[in-house]
N, C-alpha and C positions, 0 to 999 in steps of 0.2 A: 345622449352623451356617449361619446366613442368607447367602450372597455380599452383599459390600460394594457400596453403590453406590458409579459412576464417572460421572464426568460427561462429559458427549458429547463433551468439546473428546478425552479420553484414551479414551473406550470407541471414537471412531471416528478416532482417530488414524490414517495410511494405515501400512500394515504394509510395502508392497511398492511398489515404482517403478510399478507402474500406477494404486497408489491416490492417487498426488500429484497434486494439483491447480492446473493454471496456470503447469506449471515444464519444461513439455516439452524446451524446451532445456539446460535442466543432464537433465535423465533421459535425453535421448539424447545426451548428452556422455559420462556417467558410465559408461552402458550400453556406449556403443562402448570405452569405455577398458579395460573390462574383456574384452571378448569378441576386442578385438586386444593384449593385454598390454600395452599401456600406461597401467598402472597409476602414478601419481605420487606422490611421499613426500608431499607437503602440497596441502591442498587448502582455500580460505577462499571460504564462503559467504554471502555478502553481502545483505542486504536488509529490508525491514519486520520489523515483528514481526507472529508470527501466519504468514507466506510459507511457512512450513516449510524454515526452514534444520536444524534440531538434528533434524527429523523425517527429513530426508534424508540426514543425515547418518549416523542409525540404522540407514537402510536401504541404505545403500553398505557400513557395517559387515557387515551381515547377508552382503548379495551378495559381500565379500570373505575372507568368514570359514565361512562355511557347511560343511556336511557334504561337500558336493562340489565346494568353492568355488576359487576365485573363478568366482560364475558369476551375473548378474544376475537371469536366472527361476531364482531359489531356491524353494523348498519352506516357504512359512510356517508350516509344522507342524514343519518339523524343531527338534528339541531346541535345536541353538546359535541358530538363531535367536530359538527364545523364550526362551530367556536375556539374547540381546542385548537383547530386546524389553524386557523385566521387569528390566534393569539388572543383575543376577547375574551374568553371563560374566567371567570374570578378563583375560581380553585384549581388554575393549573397554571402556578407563577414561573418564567420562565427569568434566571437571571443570568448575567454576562459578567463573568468572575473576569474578565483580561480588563478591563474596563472600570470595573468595580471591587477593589481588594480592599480598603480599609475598612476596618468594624464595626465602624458607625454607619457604613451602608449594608452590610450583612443583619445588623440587628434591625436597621427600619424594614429592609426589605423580607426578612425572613422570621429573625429571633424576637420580633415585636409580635405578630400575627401568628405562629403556629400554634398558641393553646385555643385560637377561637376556633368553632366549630365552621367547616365549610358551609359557605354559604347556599348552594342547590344541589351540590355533588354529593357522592358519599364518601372520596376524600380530599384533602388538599395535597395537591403534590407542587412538589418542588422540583426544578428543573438546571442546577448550575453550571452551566458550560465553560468549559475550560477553568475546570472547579483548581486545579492545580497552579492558578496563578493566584490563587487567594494569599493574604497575607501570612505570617505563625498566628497571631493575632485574631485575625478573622477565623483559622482553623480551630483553635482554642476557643473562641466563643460557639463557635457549632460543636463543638464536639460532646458536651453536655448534653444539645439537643439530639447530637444523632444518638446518644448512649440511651437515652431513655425518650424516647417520642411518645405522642398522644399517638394512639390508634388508628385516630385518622389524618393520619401525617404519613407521608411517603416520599421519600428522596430520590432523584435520580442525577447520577453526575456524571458527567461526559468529560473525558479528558485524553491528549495526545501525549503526556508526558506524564506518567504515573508517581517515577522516580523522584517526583517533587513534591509530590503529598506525604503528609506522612502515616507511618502505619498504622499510629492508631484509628486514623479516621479508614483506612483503606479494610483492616480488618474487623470492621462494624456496618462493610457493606458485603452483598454479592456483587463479584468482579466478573464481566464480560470481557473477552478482549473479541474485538470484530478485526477480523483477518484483509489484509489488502483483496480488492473483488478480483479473480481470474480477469484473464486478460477476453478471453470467449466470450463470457457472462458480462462482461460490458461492452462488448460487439453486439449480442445477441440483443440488449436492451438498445445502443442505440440505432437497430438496424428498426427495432420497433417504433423507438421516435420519429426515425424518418418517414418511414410508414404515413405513421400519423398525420404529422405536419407537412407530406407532399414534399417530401424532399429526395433527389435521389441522388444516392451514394455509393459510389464505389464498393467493395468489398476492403480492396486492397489500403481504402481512404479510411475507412472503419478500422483497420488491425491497425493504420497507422498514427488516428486518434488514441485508441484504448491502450497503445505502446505507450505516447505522451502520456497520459492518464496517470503510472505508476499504481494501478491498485483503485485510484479513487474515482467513481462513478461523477461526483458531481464533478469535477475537473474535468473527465469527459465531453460531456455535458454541454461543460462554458465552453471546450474547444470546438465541439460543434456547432453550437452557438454563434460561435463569431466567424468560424468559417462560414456559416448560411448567409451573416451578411456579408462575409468577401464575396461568395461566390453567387448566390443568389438560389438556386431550385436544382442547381445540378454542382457536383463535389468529389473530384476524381483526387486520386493519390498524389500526384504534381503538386497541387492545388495545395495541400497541405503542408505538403515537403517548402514549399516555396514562402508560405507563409510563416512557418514556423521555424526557417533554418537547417530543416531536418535532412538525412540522408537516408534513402530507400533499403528496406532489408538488403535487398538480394548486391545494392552494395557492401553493406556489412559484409555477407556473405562472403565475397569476393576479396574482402582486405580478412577476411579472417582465415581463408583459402589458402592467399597469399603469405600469411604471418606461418601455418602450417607448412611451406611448402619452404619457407626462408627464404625467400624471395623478394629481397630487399627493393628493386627496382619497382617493382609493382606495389609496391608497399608506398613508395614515395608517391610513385604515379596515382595512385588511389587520393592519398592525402593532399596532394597537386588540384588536382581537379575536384576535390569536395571544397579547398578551401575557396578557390576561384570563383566558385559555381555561392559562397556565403555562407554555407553551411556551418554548423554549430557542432564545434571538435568537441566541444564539454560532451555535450549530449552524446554524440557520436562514440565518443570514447564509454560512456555508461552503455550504449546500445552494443557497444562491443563486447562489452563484461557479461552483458544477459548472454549474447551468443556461446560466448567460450564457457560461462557455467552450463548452460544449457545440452553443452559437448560434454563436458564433464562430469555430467549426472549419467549420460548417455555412455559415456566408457565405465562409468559403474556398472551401470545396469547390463551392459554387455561382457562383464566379465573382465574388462580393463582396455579396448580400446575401441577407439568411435573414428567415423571416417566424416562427422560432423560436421569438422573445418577444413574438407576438401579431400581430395582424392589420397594423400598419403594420412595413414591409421596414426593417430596420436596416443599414448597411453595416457592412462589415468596421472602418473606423474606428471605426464609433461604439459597435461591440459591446467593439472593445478599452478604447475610452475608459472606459467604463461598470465592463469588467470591474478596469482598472486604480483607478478610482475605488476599488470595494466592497474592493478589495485593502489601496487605503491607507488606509482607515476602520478595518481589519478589527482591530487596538491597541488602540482606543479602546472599541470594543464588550467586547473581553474585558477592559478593563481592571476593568469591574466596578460603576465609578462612574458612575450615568446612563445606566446602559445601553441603556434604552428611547431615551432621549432621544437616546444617539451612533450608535445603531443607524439612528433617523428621518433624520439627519443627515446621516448614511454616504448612505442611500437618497437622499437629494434633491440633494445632491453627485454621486452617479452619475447622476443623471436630467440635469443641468445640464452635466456632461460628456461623456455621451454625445451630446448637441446642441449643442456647441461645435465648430467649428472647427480643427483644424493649422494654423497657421502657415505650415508649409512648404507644406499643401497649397492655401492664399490664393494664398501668392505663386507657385506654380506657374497659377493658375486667371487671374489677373492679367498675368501675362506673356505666357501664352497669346492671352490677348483683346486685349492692347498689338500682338502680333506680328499678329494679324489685320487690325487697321486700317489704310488707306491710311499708307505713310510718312507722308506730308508735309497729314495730314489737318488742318484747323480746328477751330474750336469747333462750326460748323454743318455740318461730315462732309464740307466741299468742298474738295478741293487748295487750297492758297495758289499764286496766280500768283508768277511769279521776277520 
């Protein structure tokens, strides 16, 4: 019988704390917890989607359930593990809180079973994903159990919106928050995939997936994924740009060049020929924002101006002004209607605010030059005689 295809986001899912990517601070939190016994009854994973919260959480289960466990360098071959892996193990219930909110599936699934003793593990854990869409209701019935657990009861909850839960239950766990992955560090993994799977990819196809990405590994992944079947064993930069709408850095570069230099013509001309060409002003316009923060962190660090977005020096004011501009456009564009047309707009809005003026920084520049002059100076620079 032929094995099933898996698609890359699950065939290279990390199995072990060393295959998580971008999260080294919960892996060496988690690691030392176990290797000095202070292991905690609850534990909520916080962050994007895609970060690998529910993946980590799998593999804390692994490390504390294992053949010779608790012990974080587990044996990925071992049998409990690859049950936990494959969802089969009776003592690692995993549930789907977006799906399952009202009480009466919280008590069958959870509040009915956690006084009995696990079954071949040494504990049972719990696993609720997307714990933050549970009812008040359902929170109220768990919160008893999370307040006082049997021993061998272990919680873990994985959640993209925190702000939904409420604090009691949030401060009766240890909070992770797993950070969006570096934009490298998911290049870096999927250059390895391709590796793997015979497939070969661009460099420049790579930065251009992990840009799409925003932070999350498995989004990568699927884009990889479905580009192998557009394109088949070979995956250059085009190739991506064409399927996904997208527009090439080094054109960002070029309209953000242009916004710098205020050069209006070239500004349209840019937006002229990305829209023709299908490209996707939404997206565009966010790949804009990462450039111009990106200059802007840049004229920080330099003291206060960056040559970032082209050959004339922008200061730190004008990169914020620019960037706050394309921010408060950024409604109009997705709203859908004229999009071309609020996108142009958005752009020459930033151009006009970027070379505008503070206020505050006038009248500091004014004061200044007041306090330089002779007190008691004339119209024509000469003291008034008394």
């Amino acid at each position: 019988m032929p094995i099933a295809y898996q698609v890359i986001a699950r065939k290279w899912r990390p199995q072990t704390f060393a295959d998580v990517v971008g999260q080294d601070h919960v892996v060496r939190t988690l690691k030392n917890a176990i290797s000095r016994d202070r292991i905690a009854h609850a534990y909520l994973f916080v962050g994007p989607r895609g970060t690998g919260k529910t993946t980590t959480a799998r593999i804390f289960a692994k490390a504390l359930n294992c053949t010779d466990g608790p012990n974080a360098d587990f044996d990925v071959n071992d049998p409990v593990c690859q049950s936990i892996a494959d969802g089969s193990h009776l003592d690692v219930i995993e549930f789907d809180a977006a799906s399952n909110t009202q009480v009466d599936k919280i008590r069958e699934a959870i509040l009915d079973s956690v006084g009995y003793a696990p079954a071949s593990a040494k504990f049972k854990i719990y696993i609720i994903d997307e714990v933050h869409m549970l009812s008040p209701g359902s929170f109220n019935a768990l919160l008893k159990t999370l307040e006082e657990p049997p021993p061998h009861v272990k919680f873990v909850f994985a959640t993209t919106d925190p702000q939904k839960m409420p604090l009691t239950v949030i401060s009766r766990c240890q909070r992770f928050d797993l950070k969006p992955i570096p934009t490298e560090l998911i290049v870096g993994r999927l250059q390895q995939i391709a590796k793997e799977e015979k497939i070969k990819v661009s460099s420049d196809a790579l930065a251009c997936i992990a840009r799409m990405a925003d932070g999350g590994l498995r989004d990568a992944q699927s884009i990889l994924d479905q580009m192998i079947s557009f394109c088949g064993g070979e995956i250059s930069e085009p190739d991506v740009l064409d399927v996904f709408g997208l527009v090439a850095q080094s054109k960002i570069e070029a309209l953000a060049g242009a916004m710098a230099a205020g050069d209006h013509k070239q500004i349209v001309a840019i937006v002229d020929e990305c829209d023709a060409a299908g490209r996707d002003l939404v997206r565009m316009l966010s790949d804009l924002q990462a450039h111009v923060r990106t200059a802007l962190l840049d004229a920080i660090a330099q003291g206060g101006h960056t040559k970032r977005l082209g050959e004339i020096p922008m200061t730190t004011e004008q990169a914020t002004r620019m960037l706050d501009a394309l921010r408060e456009g950024e409604g109009g564009v997705k709203l859908g209607l004229a999009e071309k047309i609020n996108f142009e707009v958005t752009l020459l809005k930033a151009v006009e605010a970027s070379r505008s003026r503070a206020i505050d920084s006038l009248i500091k520049e004014l004061s200044a030059l007041a306090e330089s002059l002779p007190e008691n100076a004339g119209a024509d620079g000469e003291k008034k005689k008394d």
